[in-house]
Jmol script that loads the backbone (N, CA, C; Angstrom):
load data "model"
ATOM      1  N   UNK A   1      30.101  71.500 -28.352  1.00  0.00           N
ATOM      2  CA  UNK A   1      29.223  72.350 -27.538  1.00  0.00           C
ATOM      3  C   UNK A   1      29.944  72.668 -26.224  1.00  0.00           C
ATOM      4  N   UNK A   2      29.838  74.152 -25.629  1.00  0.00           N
ATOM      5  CA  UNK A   2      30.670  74.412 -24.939  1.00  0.00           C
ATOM      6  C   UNK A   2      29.842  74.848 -23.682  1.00  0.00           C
ATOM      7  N   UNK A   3      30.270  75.047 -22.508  1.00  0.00           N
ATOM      8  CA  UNK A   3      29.442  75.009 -20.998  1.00  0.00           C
ATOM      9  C   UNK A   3      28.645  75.793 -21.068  1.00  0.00           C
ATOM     10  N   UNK A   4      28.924  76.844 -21.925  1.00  0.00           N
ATOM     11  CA  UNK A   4      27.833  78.165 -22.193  1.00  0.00           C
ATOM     12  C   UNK A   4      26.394  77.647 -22.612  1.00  0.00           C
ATOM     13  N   UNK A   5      27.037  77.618 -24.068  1.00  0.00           N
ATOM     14  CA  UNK A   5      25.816  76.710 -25.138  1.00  0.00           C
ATOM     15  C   UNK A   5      25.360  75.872 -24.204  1.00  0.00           C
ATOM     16  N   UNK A   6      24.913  75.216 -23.511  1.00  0.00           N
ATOM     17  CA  UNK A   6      24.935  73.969 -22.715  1.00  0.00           C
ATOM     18  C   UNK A   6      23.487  74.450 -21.751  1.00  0.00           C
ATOM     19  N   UNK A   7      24.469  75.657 -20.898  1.00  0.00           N
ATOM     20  CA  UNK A   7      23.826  75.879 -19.842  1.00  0.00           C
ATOM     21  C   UNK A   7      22.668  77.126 -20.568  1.00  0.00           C
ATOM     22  N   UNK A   8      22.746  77.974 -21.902  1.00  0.00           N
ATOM     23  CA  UNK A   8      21.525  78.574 -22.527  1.00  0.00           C
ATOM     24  C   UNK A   8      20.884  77.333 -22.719  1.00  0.00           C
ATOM     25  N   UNK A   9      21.342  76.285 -23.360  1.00  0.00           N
ATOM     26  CA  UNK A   9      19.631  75.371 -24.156  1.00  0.00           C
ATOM     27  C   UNK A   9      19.059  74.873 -22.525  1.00  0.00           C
ATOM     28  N   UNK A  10      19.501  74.626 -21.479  1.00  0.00           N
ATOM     29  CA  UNK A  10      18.591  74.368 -20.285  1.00  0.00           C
ATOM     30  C   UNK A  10      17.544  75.595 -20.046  1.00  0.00           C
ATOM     31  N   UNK A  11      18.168  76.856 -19.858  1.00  0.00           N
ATOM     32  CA  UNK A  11      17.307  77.508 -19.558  1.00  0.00           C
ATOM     33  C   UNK A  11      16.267  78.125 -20.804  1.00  0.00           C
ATOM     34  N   UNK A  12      16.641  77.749 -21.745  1.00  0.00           N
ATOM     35  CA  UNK A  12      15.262  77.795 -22.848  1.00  0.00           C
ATOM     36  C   UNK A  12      14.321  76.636 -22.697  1.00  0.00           C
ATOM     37  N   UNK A  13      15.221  75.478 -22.884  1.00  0.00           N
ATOM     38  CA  UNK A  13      14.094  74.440 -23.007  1.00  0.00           C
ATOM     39  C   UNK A  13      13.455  74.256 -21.254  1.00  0.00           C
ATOM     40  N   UNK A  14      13.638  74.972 -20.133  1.00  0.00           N
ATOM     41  CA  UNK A  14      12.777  74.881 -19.063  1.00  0.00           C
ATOM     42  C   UNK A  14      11.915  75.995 -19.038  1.00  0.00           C
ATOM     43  N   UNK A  15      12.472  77.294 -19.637  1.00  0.00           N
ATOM     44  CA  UNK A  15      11.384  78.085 -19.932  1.00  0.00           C
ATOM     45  C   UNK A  15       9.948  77.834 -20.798  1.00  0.00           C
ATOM     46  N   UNK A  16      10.410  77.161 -22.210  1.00  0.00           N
ATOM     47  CA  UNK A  16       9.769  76.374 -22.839  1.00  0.00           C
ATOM     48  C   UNK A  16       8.938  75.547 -21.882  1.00  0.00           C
ATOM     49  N   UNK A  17       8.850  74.696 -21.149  1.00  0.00           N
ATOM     50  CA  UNK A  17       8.821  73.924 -20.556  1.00  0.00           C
ATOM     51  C   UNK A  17       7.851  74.172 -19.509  1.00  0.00           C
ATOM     52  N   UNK A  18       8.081  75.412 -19.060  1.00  0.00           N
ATOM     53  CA  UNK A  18       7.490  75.882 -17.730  1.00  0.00           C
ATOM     54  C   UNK A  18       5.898  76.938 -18.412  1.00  0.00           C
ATOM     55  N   UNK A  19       6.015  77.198 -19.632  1.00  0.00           N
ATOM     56  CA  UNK A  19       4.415  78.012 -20.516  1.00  0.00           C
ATOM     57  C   UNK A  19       4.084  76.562 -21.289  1.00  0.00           C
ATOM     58  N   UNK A  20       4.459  75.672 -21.756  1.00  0.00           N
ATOM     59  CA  UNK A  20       3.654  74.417 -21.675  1.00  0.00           C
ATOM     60  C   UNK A  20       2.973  73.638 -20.576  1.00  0.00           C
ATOM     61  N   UNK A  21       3.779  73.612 -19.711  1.00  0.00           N
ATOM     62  CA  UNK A  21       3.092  73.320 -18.276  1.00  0.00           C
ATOM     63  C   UNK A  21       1.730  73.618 -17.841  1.00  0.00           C
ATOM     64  N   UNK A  22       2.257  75.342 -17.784  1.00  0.00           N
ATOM     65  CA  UNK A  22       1.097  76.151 -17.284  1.00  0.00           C
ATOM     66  C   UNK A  22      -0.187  76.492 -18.448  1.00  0.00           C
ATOM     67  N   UNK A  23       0.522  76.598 -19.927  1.00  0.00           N
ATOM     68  CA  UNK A  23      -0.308  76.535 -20.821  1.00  0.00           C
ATOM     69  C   UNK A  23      -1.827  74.777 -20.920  1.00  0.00           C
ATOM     70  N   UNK A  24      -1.056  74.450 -20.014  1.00  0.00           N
ATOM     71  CA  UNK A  24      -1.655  72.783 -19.919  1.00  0.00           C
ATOM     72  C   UNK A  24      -2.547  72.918 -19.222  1.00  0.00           C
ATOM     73  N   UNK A  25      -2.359  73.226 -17.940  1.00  0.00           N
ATOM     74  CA  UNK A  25      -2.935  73.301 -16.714  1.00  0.00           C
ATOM     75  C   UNK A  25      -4.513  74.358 -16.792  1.00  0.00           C
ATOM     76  N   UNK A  26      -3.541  75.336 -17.660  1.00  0.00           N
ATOM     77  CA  UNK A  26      -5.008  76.061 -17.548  1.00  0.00           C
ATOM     78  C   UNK A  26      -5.908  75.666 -19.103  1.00  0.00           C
ATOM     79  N   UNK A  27      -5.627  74.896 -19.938  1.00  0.00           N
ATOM     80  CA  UNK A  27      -6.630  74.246 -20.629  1.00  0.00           C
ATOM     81  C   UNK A  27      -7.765  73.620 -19.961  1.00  0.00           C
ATOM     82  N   UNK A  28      -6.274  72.706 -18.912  1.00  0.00           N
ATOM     83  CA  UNK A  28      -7.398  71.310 -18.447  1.00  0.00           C
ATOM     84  C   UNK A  28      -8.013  72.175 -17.389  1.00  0.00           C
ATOM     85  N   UNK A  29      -8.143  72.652 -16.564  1.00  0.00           N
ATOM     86  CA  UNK A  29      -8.948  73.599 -15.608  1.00  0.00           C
ATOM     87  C   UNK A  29     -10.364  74.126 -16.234  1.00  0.00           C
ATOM     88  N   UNK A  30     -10.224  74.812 -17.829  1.00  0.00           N
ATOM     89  CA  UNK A  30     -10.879  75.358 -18.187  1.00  0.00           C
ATOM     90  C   UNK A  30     -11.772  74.099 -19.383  1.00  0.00           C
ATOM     91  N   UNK A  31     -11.268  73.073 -18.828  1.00  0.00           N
ATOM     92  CA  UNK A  31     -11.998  71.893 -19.848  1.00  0.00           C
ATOM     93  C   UNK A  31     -12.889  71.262 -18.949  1.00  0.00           C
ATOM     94  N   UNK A  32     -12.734  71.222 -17.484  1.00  0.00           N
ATOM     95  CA  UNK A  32     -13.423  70.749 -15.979  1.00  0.00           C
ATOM     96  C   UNK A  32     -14.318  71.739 -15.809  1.00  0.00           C
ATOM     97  N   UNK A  33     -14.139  72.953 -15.862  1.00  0.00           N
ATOM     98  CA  UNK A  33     -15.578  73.959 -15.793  1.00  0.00           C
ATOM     99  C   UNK A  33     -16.495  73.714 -16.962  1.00  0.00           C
ATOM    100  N   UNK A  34     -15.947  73.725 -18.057  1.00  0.00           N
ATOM    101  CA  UNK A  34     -17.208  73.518 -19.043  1.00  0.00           C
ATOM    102  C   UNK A  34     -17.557  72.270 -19.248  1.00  0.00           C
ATOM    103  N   UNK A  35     -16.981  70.981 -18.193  1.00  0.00           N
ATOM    104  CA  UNK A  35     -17.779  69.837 -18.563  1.00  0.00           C
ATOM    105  C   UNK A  35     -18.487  69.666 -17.402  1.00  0.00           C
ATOM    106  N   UNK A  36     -19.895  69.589 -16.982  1.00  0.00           N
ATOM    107  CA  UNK A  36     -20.508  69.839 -15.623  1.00  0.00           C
ATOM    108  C   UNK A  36     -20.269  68.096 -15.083  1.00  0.00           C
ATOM    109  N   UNK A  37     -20.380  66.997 -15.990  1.00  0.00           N
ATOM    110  CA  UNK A  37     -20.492  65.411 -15.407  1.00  0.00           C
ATOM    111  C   UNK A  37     -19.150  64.987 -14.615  1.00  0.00           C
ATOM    112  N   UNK A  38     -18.256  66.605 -15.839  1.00  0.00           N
ATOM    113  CA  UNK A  38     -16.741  65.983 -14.610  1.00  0.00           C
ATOM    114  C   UNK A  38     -16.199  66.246 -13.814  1.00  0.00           C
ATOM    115  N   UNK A  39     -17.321  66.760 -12.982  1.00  0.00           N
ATOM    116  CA  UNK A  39     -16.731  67.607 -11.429  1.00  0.00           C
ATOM    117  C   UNK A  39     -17.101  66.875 -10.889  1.00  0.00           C
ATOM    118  N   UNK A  40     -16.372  66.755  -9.796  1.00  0.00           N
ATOM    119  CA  UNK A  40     -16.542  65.518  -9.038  1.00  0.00           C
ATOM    120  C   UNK A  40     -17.475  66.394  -7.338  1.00  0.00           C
TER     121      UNK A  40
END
end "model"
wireframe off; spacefill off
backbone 0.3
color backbone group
């Protein structure tokens, strides 16, 4: 594997990385509005 190859799989797997994140975030956001006992 060469510096190229190397430095593409970082920026996939942080792209990857970065719509799981946010794909997360706005689940759990949208799992706190529809549960009313778990708002604090």
């Amino acid at each position: 594997m060469n510096f190229v190859d190397f430095v593409i799989l970082i920026i996939v797997l942080g792209t990857l990385g970065l719509i799981a994140y946010f794909n997360f975030i706005r689940k759990d956001k949208d799992m706190c509005l529809k549960c009313p006992y778990k708002k604090k």
